[in-house]
C-alpha positions as CSV (number, residue, x, y, z in Angstrom):
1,X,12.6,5.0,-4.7
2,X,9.2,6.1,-4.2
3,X,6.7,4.7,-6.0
4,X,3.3,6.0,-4.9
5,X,1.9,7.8,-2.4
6,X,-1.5,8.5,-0.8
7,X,-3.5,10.9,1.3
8,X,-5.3,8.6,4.7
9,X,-7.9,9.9,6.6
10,X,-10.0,9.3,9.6
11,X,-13.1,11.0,10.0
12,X,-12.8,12.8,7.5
13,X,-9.6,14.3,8.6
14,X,-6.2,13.8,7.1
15,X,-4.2,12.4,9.4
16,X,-1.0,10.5,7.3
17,X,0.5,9.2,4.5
18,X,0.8,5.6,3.0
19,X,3.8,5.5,1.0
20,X,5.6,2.8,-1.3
21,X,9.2,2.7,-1.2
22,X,11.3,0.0,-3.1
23,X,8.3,-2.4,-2.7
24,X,8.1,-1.4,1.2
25,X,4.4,-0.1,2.2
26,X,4.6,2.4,5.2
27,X,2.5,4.9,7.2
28,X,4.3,8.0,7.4
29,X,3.2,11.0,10.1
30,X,2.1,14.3,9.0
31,X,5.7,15.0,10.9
32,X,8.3,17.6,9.2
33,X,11.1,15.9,11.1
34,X,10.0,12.6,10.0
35,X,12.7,11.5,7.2
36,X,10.5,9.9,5.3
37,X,7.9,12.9,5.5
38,X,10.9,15.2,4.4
39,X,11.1,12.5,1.4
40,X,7.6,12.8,0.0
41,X,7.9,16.8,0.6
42,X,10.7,16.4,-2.1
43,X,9.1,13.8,-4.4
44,X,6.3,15.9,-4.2
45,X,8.4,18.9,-5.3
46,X,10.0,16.9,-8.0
47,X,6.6,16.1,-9.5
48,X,5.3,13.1,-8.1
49,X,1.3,13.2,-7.2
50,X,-0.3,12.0,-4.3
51,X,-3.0,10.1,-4.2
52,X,-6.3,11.9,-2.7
53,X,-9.6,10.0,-2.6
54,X,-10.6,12.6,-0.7
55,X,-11.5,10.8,2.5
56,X,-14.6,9.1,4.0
57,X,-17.3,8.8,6.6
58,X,-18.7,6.5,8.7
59,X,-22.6,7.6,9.8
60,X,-23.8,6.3,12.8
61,X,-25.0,3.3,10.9
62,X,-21.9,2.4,10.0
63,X,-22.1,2.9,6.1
64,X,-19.4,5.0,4.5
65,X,-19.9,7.8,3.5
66,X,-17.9,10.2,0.8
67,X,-16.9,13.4,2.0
């Protein structure tokens, strides 16, 4: 069962999902044939939220920086 899930990005560009799955942490690909991408589509559609901090940053002194 999932228990959370949550938006990554990389430059400021979403790029996959962490998700938490009967205690199991995974990345999942922003891949409609992956299974467990398929899973949070429907866990989605069932209600659940995803967690979305929105992304951040990284200037070229290296300080993060919120998108």
């Amino acid at each position: 069962m999932i228990s959370t899930v949550e938006k990554n990005y990389f430059m400021g560009e979403f790029i996959n999902f962490t998700m938490v799955k009967n205690g199991i942490t995974s990345c999942v690909p922003l891949d409609e044939a992956n299974i467990d991408y398929q899973e949070i589509q429907q866990w989605i559609a069932d209600g659940g939220t995803v967690i979305d901090n929105g992304g951040w940053l990284i200037d070229e002194d290296n300080t993060e920086l919120h998108s």
